[in-house]
BALOBA-1460 file (C-alpha; in Angstrom, 3 decimals):
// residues 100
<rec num="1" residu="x" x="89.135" y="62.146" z="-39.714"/>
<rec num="2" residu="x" x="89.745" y="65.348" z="-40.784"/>
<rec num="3" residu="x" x="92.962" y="67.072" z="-39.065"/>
<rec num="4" residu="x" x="91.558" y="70.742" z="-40.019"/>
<rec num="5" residu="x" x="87.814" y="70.100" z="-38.084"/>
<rec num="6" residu="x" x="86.793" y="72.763" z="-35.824"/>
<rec num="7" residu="x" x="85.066" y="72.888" z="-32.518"/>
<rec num="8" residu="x" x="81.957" y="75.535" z="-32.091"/>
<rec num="9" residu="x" x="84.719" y="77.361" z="-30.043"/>
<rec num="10" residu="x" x="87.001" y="76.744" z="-33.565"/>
<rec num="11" residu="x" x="89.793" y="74.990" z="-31.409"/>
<rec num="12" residu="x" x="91.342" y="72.024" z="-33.658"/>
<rec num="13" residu="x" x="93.105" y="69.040" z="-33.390"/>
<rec num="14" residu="x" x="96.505" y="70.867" z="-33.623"/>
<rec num="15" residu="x" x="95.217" y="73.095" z="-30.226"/>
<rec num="16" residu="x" x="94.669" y="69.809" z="-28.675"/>
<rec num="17" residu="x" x="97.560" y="67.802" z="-29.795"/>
<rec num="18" residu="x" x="99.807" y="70.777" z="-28.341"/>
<rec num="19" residu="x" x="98.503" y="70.054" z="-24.877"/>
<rec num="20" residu="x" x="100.814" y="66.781" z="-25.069"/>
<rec num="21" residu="x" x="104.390" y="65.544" z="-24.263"/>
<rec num="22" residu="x" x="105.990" y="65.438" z="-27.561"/>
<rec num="23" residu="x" x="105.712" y="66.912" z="-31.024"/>
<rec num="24" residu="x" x="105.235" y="63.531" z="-33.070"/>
<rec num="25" residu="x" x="101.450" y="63.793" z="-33.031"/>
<rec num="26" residu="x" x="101.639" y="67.809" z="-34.708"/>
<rec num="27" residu="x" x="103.976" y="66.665" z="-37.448"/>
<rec num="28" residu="x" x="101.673" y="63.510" z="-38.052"/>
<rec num="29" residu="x" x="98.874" y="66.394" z="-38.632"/>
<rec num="30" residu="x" x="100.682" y="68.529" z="-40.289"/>
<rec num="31" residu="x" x="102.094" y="65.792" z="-42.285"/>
<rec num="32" residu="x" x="98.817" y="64.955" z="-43.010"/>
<rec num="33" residu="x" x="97.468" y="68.180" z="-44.012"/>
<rec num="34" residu="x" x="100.789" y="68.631" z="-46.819"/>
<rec num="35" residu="x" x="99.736" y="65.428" z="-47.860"/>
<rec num="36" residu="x" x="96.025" y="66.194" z="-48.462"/>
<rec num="37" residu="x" x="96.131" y="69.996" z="-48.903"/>
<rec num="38" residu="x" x="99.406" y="71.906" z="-49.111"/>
<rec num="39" residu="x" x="102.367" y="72.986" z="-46.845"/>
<rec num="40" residu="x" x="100.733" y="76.754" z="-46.039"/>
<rec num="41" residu="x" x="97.637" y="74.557" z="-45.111"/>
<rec num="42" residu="x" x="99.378" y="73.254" z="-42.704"/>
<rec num="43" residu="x" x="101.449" y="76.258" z="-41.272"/>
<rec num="44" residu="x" x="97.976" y="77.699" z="-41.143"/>
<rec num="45" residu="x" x="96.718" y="75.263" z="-39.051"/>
<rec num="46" residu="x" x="99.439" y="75.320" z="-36.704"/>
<rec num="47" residu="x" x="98.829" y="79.056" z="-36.256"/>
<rec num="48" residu="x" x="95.563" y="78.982" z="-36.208"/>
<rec num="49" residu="x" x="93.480" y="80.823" z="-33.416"/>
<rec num="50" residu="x" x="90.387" y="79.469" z="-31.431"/>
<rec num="51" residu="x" x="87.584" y="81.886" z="-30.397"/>
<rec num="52" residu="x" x="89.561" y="83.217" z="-27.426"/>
<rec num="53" residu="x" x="92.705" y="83.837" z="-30.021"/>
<rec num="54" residu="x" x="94.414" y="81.330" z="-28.758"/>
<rec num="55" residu="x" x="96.937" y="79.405" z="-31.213"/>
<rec num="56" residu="x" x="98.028" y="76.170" z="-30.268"/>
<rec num="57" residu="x" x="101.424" y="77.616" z="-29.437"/>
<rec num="58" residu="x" x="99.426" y="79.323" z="-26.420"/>
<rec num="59" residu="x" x="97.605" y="75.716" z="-25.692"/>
<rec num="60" residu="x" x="101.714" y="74.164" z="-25.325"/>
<rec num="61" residu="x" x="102.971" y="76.616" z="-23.389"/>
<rec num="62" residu="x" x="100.017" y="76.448" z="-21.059"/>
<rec num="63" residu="x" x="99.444" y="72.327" z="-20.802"/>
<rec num="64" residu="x" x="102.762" y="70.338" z="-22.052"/>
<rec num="65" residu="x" x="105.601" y="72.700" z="-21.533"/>
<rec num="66" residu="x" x="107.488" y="70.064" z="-23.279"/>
<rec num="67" residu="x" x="110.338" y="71.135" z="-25.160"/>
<rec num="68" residu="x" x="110.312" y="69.061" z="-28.500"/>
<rec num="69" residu="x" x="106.319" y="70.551" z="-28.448"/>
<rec num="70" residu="x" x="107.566" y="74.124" z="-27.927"/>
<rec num="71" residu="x" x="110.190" y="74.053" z="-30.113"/>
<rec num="72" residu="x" x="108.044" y="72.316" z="-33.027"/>
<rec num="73" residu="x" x="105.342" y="75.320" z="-32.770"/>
<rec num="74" residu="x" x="108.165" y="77.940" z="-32.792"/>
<rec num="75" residu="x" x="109.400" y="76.878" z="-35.704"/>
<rec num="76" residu="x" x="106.666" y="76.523" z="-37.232"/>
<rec num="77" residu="x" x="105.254" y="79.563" z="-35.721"/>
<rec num="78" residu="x" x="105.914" y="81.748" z="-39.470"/>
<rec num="79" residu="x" x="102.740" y="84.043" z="-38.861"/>
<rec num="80" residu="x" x="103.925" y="85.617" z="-35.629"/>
<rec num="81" residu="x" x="107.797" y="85.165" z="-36.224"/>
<rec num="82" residu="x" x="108.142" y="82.028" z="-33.639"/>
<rec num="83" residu="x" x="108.223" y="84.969" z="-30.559"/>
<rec num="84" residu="x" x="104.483" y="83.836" z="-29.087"/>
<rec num="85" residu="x" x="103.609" y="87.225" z="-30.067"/>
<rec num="86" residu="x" x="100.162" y="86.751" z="-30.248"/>
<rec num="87" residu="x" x="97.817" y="87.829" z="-27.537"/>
<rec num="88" residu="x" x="94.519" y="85.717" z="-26.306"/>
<rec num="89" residu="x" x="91.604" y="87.867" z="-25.681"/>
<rec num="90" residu="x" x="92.969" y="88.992" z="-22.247"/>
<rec num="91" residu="x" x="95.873" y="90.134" z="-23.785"/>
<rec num="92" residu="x" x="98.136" y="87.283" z="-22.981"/>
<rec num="93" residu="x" x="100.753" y="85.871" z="-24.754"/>
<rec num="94" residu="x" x="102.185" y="82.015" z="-24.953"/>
<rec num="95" residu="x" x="105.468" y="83.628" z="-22.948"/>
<rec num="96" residu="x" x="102.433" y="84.549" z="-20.572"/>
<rec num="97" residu="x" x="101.261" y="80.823" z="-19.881"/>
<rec num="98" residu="x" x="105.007" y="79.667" z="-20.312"/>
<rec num="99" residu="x" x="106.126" y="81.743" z="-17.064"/>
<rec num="100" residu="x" x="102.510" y="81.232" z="-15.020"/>
């Protein structure tokens, strides 16, 4: 299977794998991706947006709300600084769906 493969809406396995209670199945897949690609592969997928702009930080905060998931995706969060920064396409931020 291929851990980068995008939906027509270009949500990944790393937006879906964010909707769940812990953070082992993201570092499988980004284990994965080092593995096969390269480490900025993989901090690219983890920060990468869907059609709506929404990063699977945004798909954690709005599903799992579980901490180790949360904190994983900050982390590794490098292309928006780990502050949720980015905004969806109705100008909402993971903090957003955190606090809804």
């Amino acid at each position: 299977a291929d851990a980068l493969a995008e939906t027509e809406n270009f949500t990944t396995p790393f937006h879906t794998a964010a909707t769940g209670a812990n953070s082992a199945v993201l570092q499988l897949l980004a284990s994965h991706v080092t593995t096969t690609r390269n480490q900025l592969a993989a901090v690219a997928a983890l920060n990468q947006p869907n059609k709506h702009n929404l990063v699977p930080l945004h798909f954690a905060a709005a599903f799992s709300g579980h901490p180790s998931t949360l904190q994983f995706l900050i982390v590794n969060n490098t292309a928006h600084h780990g502050d949720g920064g980015l905004l969806d396409t109705s100008g909402c931020s993971a903090l957003h769906y955190a606090a809804a």
